[in-house]
N, CA, C and O of each residue as an XYZ file, in Angstrom:
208
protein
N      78.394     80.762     74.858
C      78.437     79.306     74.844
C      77.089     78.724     74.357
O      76.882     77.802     73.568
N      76.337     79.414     74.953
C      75.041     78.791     74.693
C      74.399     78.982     72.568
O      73.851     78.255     71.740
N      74.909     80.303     72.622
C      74.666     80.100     70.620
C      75.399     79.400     70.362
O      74.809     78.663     69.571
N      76.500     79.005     70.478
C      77.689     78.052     69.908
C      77.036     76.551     69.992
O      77.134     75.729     69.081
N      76.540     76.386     70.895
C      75.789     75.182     71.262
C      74.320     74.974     70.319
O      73.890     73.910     69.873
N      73.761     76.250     70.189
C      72.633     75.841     69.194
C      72.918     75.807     68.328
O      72.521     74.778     67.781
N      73.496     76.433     67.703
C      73.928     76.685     66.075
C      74.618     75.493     65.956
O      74.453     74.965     64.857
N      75.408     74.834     66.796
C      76.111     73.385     66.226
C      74.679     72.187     66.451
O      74.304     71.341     65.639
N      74.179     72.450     67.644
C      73.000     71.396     67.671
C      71.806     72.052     65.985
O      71.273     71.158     65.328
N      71.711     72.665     65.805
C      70.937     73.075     65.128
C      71.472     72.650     63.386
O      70.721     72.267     62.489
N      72.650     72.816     63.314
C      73.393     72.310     62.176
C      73.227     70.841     61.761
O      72.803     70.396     60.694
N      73.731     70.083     63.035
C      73.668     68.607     63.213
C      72.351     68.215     62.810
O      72.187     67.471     61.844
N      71.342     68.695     63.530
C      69.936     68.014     62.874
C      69.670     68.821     61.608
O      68.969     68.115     60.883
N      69.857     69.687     61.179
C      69.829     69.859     59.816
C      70.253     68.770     58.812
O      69.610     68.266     57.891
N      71.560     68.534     59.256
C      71.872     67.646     57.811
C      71.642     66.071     58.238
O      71.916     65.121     57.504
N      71.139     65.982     59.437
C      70.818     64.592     59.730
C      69.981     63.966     58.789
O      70.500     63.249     57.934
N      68.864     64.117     58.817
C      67.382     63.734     57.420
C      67.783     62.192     57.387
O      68.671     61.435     57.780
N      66.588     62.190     56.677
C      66.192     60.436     56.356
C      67.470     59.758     54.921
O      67.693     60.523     53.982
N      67.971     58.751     54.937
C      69.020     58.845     53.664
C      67.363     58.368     52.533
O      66.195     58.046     52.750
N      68.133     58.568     51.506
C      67.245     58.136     50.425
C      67.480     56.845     50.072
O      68.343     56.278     50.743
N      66.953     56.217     49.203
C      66.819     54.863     48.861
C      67.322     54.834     47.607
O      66.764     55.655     46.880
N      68.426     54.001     46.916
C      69.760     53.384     46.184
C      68.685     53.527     44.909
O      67.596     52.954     44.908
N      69.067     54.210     44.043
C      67.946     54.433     43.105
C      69.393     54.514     41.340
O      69.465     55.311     40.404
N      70.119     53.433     41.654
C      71.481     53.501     40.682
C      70.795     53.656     39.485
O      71.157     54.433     38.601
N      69.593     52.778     39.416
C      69.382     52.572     37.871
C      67.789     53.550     37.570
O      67.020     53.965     38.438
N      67.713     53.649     36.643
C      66.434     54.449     36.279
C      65.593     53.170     36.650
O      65.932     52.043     37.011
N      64.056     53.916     36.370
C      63.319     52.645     36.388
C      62.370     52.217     35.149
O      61.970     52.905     34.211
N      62.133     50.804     35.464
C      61.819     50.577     33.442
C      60.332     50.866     33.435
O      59.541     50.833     34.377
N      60.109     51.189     32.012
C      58.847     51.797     31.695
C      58.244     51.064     30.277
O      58.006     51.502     29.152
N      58.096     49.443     31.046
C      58.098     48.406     30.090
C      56.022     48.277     29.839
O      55.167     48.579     30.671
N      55.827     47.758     28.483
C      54.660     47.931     28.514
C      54.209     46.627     28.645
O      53.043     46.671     29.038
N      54.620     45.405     28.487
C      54.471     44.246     29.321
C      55.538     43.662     29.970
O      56.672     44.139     30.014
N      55.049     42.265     30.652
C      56.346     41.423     31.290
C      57.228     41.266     30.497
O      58.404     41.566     30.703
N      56.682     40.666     29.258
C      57.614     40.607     28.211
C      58.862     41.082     28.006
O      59.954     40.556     28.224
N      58.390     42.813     27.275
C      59.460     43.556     27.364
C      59.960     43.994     28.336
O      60.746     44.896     28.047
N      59.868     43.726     29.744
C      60.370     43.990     31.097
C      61.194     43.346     31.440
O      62.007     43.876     32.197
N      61.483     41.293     30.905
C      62.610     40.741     31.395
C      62.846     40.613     29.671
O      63.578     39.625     29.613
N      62.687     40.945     28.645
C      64.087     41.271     27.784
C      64.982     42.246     28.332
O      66.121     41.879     28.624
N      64.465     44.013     28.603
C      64.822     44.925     29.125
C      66.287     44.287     29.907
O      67.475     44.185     29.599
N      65.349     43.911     31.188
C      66.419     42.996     32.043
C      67.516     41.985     31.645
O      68.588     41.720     32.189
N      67.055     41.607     30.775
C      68.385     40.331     30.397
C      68.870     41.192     29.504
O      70.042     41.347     29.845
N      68.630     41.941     28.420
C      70.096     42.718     27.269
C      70.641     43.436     28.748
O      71.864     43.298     28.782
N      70.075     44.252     30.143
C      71.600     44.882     30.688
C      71.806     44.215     31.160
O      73.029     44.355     31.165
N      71.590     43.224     31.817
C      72.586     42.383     32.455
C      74.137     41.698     31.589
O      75.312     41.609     31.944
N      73.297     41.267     30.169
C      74.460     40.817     28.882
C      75.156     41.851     28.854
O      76.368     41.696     29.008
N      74.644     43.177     28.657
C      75.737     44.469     28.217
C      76.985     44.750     29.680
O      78.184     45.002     29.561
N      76.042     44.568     31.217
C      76.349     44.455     32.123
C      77.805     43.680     32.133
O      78.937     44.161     32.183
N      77.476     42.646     32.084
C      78.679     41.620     31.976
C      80.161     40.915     30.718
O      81.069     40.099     30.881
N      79.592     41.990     29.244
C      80.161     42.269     28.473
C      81.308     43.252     28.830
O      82.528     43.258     28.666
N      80.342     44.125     29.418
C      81.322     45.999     30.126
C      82.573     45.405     31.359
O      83.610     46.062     31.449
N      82.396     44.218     32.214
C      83.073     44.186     32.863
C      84.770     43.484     32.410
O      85.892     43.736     32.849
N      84.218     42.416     31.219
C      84.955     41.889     30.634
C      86.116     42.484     30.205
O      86.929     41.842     29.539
């Protein structure tokens, strides 16, 4: 009883862990603001083209 009990307690905190953080989109690698909210506004247009 008692291995049955660790090995399941021991399992459980295994796959427990911290979740990661929502990382859907790459991230931009803009060389000013500039090109950082064009970047941003063509996907949002392509964004909302795709749903159409």
């Amino acid at each position: 009883m008692a291995t049955l009990g660790t090995t399941f307690v021991g399992a459980y905190l295994a796959m427990g862990g911290s979740s990661k953080a929502d990382t859907s989109n790459p991230p931009i690698n803009a060389k000013s603001k500039e090109e950082e909210s064009f970047i941003k506004s063509f996907v949002q247009k392509a964004e909302g083209e795709k749903k159409k």
